[in-house]
C-alpha positions as CSV (number, residue, x, y, z in Angstrom):
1,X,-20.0,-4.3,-12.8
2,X,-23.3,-1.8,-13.4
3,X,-22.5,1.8,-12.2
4,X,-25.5,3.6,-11.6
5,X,-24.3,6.4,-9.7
6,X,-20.8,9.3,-10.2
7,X,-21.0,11.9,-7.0
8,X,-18.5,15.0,-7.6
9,X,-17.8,16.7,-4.1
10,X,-15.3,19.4,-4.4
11,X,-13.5,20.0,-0.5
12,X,-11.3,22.5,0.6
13,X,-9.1,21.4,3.5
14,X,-7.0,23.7,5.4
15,X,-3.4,22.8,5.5
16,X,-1.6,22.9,8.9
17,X,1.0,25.2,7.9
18,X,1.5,26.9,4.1
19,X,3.5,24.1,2.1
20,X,5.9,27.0,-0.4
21,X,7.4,25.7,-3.6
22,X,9.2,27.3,-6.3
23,X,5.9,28.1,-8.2
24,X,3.3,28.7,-5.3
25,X,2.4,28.1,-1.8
26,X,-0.7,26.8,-0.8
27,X,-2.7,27.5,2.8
28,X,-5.3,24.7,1.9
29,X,-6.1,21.7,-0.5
30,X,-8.7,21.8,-3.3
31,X,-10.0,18.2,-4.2
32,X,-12.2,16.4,-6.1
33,X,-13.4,13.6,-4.4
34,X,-15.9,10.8,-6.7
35,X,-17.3,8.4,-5.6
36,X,-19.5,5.8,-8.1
37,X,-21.8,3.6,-6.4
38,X,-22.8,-0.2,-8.1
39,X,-24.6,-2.6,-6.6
40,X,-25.1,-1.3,-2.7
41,X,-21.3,-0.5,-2.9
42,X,-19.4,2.7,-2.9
43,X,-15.9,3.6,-4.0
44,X,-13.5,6.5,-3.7
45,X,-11.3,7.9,-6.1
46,X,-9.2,11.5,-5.6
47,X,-8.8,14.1,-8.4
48,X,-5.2,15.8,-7.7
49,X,-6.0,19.1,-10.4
50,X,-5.1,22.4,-8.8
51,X,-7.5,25.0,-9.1
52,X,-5.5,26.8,-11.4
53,X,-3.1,25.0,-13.3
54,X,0.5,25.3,-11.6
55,X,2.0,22.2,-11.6
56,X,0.6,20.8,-15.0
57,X,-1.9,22.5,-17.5
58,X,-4.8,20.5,-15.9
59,X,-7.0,22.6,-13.7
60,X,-10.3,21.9,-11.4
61,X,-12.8,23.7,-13.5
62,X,-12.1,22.0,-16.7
63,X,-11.5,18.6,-14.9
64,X,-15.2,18.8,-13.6
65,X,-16.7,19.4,-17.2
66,X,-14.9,16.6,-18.7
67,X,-16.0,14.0,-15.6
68,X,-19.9,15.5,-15.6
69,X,-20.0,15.6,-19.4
70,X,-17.6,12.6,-21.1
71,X,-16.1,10.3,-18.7
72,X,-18.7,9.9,-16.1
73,X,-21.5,9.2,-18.8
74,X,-19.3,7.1,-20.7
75,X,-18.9,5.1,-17.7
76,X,-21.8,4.5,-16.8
77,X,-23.4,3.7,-20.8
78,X,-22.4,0.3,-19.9
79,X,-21.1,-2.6,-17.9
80,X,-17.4,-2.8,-16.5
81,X,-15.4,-6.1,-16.8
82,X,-12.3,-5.2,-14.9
83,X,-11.3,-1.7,-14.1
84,X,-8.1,-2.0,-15.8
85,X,-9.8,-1.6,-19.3
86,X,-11.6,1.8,-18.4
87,X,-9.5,4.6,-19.4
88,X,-9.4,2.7,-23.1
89,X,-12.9,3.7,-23.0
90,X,-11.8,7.4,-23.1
91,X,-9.0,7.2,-25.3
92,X,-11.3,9.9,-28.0
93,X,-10.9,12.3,-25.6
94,X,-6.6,13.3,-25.3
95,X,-4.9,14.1,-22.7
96,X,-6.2,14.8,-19.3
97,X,-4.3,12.3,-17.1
98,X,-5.8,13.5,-13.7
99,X,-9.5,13.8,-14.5
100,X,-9.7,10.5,-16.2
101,X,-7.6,8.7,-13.2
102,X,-9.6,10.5,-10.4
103,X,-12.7,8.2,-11.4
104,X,-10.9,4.7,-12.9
105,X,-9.3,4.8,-9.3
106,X,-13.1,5.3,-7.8
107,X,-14.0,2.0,-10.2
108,X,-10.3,-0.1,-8.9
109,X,-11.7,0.7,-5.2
110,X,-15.1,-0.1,-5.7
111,X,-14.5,-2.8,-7.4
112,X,-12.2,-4.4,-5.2
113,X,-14.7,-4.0,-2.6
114,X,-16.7,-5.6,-4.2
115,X,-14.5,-8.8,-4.7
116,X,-13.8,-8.7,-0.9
117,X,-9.8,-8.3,-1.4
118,X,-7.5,-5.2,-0.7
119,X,-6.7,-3.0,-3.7
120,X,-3.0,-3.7,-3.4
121,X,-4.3,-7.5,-3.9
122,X,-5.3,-6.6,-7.3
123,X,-2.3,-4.7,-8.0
124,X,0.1,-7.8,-7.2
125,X,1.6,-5.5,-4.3
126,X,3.7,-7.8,-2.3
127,X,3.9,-5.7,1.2
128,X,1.8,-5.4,3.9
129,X,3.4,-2.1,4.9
130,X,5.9,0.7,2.8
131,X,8.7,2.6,4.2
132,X,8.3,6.4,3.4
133,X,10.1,9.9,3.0
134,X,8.6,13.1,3.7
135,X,8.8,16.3,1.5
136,X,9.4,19.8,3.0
137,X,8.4,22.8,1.6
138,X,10.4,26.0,1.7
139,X,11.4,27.8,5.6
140,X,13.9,29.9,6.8
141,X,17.1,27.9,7.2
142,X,16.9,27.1,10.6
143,X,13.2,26.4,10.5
144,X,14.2,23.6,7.9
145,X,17.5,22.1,9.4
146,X,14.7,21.6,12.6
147,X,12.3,20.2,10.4
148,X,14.5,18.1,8.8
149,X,16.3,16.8,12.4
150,X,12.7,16.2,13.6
151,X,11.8,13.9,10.2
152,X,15.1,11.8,10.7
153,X,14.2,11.3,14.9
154,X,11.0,10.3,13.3
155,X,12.3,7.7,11.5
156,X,11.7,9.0,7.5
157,X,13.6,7.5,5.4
158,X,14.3,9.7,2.7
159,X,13.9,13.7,2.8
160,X,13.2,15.8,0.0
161,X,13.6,19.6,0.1
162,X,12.3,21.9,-2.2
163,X,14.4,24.5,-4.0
164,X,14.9,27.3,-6.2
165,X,17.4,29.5,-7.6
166,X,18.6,31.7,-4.2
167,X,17.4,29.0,-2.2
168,X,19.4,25.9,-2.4
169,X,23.2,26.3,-2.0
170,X,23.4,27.9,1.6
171,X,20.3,25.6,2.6
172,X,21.7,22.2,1.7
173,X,25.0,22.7,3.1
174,X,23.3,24.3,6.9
175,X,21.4,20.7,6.3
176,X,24.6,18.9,5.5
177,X,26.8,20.2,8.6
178,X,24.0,18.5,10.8
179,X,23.2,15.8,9.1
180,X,26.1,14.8,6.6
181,X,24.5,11.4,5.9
182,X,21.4,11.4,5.6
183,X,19.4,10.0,2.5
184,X,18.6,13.6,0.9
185,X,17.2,14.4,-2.5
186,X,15.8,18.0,-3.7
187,X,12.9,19.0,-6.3
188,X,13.0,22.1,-8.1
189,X,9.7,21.8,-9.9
190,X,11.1,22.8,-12.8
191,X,13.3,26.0,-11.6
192,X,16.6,26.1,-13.4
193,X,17.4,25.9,-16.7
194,X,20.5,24.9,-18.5
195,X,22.1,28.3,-18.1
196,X,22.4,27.3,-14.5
197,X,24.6,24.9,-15.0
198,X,27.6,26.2,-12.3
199,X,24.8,26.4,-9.7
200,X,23.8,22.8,-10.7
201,X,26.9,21.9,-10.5
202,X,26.9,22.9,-7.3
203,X,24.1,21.4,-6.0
204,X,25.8,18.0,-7.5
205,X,28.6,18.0,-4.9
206,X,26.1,17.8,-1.4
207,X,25.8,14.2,-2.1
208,X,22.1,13.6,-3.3
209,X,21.1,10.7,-3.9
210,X,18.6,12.5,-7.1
211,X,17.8,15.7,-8.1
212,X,14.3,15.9,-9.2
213,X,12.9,17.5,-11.9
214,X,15.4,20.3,-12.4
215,X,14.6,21.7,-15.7
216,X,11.2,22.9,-17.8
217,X,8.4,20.6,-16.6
218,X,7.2,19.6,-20.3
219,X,11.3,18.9,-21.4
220,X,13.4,15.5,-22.0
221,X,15.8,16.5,-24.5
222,X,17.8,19.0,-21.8
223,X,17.4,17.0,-18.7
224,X,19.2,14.4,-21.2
225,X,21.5,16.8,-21.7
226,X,22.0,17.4,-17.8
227,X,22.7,13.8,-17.0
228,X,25.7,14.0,-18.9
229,X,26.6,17.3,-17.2
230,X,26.3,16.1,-13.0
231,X,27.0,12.8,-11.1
232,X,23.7,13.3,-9.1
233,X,21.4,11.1,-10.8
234,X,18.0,12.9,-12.4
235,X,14.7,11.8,-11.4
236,X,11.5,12.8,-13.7
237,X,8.1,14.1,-12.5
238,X,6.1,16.4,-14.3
239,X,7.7,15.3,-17.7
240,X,5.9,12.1,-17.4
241,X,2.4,12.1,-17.7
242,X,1.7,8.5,-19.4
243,X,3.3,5.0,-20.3
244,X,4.8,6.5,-23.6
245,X,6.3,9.8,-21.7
246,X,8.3,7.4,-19.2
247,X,9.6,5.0,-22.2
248,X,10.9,7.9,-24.3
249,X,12.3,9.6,-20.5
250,X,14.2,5.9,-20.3
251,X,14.9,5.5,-23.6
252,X,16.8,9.2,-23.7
253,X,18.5,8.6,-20.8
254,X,16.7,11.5,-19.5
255,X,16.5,10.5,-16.1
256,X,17.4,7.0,-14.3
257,X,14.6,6.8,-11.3
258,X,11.0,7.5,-12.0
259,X,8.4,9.5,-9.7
260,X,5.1,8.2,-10.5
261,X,1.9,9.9,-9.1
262,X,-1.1,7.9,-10.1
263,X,-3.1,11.3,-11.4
264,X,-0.3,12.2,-13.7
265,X,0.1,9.6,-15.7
266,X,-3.4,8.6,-15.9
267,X,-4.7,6.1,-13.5
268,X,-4.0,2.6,-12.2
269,X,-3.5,0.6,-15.1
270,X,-1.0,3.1,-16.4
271,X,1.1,2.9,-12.9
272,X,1.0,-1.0,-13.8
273,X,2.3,-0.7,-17.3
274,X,5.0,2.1,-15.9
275,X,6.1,-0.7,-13.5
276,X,6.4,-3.3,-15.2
277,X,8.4,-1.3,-18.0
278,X,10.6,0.2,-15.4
279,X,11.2,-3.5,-13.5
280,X,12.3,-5.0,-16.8
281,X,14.7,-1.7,-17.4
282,X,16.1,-2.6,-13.2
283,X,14.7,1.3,-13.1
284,X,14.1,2.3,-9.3
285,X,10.3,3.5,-9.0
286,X,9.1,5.4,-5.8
287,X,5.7,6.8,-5.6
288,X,5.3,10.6,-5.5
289,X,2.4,12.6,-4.0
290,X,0.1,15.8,-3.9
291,X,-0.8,16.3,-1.0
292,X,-3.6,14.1,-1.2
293,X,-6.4,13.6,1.6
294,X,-6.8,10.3,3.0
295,X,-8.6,9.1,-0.2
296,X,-5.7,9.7,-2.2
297,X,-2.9,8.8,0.3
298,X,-4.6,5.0,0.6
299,X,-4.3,4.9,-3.1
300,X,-0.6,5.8,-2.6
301,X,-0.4,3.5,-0.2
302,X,-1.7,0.5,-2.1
303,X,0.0,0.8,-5.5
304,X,3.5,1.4,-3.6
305,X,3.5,-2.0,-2.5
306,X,3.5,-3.5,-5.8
307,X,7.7,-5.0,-6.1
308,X,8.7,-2.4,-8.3
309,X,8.5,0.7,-5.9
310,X,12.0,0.0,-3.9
311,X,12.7,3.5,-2.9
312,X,10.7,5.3,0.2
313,X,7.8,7.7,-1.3
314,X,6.3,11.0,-0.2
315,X,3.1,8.8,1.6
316,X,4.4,10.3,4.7
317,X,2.0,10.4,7.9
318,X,-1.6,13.0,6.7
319,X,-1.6,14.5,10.5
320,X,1.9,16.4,9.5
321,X,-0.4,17.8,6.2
322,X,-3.7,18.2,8.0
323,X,-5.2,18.6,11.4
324,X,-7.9,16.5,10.2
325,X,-8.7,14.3,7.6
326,X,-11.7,13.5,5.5
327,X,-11.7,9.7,5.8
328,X,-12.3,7.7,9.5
329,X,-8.7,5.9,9.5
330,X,-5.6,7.6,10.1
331,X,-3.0,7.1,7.8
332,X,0.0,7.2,9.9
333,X,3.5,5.9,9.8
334,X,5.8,4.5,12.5
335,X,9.7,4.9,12.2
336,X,9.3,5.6,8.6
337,X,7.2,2.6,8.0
338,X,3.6,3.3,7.3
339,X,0.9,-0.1,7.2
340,X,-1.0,-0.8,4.4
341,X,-5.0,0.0,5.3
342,X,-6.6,-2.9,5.8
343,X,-10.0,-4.2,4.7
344,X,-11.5,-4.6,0.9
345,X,-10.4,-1.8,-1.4
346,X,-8.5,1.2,-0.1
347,X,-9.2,-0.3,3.4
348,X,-10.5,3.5,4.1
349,X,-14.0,5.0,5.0
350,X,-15.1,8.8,4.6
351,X,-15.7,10.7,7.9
352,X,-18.9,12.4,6.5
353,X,-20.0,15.2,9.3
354,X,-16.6,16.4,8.9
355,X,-16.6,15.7,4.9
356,X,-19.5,17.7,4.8
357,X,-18.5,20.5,6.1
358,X,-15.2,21.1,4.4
359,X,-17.5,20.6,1.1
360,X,-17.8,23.4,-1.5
361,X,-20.5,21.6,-3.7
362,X,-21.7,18.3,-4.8
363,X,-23.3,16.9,-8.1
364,X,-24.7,13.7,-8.7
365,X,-24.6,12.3,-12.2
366,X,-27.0,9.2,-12.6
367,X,-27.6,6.4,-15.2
């Protein structure tokens, strides 16, 4: 596999309503979208960076100087055997999870394509379609116990709400009294801290079924700690950023189901090393997301199918994130169930009128 071509196109896509979490809330998505071309065929990879960096310390600006100066070049300095063997290539350069994965998953989809299978094919998914959860940001009460009633009528299986300190207690149990047994879990992105613990322990008695992320988003030692602390199992996200971060996570008992989002730990092959570690540990998996346009949320898709991903995910339907998508398809579930995309690769196309004009700039880095 020759690569001749790495475009950059940085979008901004308006959200349909602010999503609010306890460290921002965003009106609109900023994405890099890459695409590499080989041989007369294209494919799409998603860069999940924020502009400034909120949820982990990578941002947009520096994620575009590493792909236009190191990765992309690298790439291209020679041929490509399997895609699973590209971010070894890189290995000089630490760190850096999302840039690095926003262009090996352009070289899985492309070459997949290029093979004439689906991506989940080369994955060893096992579905042809996922079940999935959606994740609500933060509303007045009552906005959220409707948003949450709609969801369930919709079929979701799994809701997640977002918290914070002063915004959980009185929340969860206005959602409890309507829907008592639901399957519920909350994400505090890193909100509380030890100190907390009586308000955790709250939180522990409104029958969750996890609690994600609940301490600093760079810590295993406490949430270790915490596990001891609260029946409410602990589920890790921003803590794991890589193979190595989810063994030590396991092997400190610092949390007992995984979130894995393809950008922060690194890419494709490092979602099929978490899996198969967490498989042989009988460790649930489900795949987390970012609000990712369509390019992104195919990838989801695809890699959630693979046996090891048993609990429903946040690869909910795009049309409740956006009014309008940058790929043809729409990515759309029915009672909580939401089909795999079919055709070679991510099984999606790019709608490019309406790419084109949700795009800030594009850069085209050749052989």
């Amino acid at each position: 596999m020759r690569i001749e071509e790495v475009e950059l196109r940085l979008v901004r896509l308006p959200y349909r309503s602010p999503f609010k979490t306890s460290f921002a809330e965003e009106v609109e998505k900023h994405a890099v979208i890459v695409t590499i071309r080989s041989e007369g065929v294209e494919g799409y990879g998603e860069g999940v960076m924020d502009p400034f960096p909120h949820y982990r310390e990578e941002c947009i600006p520096g994620a575009m100087h590493l792909l236009r100066g190191a990765f992309a070049p690298e790439l291209m300095s020679r041929e490509v055997q399997h895609p699973s063997e590209v971010t070894a290539r890189w290995v000089e350069w630490r760190g850096n999870p999302m840039a690095k994965s926003a262009l090996e998953l352009a070289v899985w989809d492309c070459y997949a394509r290029q093979q004439g299978v689906p991506l989940r094919t080369l994955l060893g998914g096992v579905r042809t379609e996922i079940p999935v959860g959606a994740s609500l940001g933060m509303n007045p009460i009552d906005t959220t116990v409707e948003n949450v009633t709609r969801h369930v009528e919709q079929g979701y299986q799994r809701v997640k709400l977002k918290i914070e300190p002063g915004w959980d207690i009185d929340m969860l149990a206005a959602v409890r009294a309507v829907h008592p047994d639901i399957e519920l879990t909350v994400d505090a992105n890193s909100a509380y801290t030890l100190e907390m613990m009586s308000l955790l322990r709250q939180i522990d008695e409104f029958g969750l079924h996890y609690i994600e992320q609940p301490l600093h988003w760079d810590d295993m030692v406490d949430h270790a700690y915490l596990a001891t602390q609260l029946k409410t199992e602990l589920c890790l996200d921003e803590t794991l950023t890589s193979p190595a971060r989810v063994k030590a996570a396991l092997d400190l008992k610092a949390c007992t189901v995984v979130n894995v989002k393809v950008g922060r730990v690194g890419g494709l092959q490092a979602v099929r090393e978490i899996h198969d570690m967490c498989v042989a540990r009988n460790v649930p998996m489900w795949c987390g997301g970012m609000l990712e346009t369509g390019i992104g949320r195919a990838h989801n898709i695809h890699l959630a199918t693979m046996p090891g991903f048993v609990l429903p995910g946040d690869t909910a339907s795009a049309s409740r994130t956006y009014a309008r998508d940058i790929t043809e398809q729409q990515l759309e579930a029915t009672n909580g169930i939401m089909p795999v995309p079919e055709g070679p690769g991510i099984g999606v196309t790019l709608d490019a009128a309406f790419l084109h004009s949700v795009t800030e700039s594009v850069e085209v880095i050749r052989r």
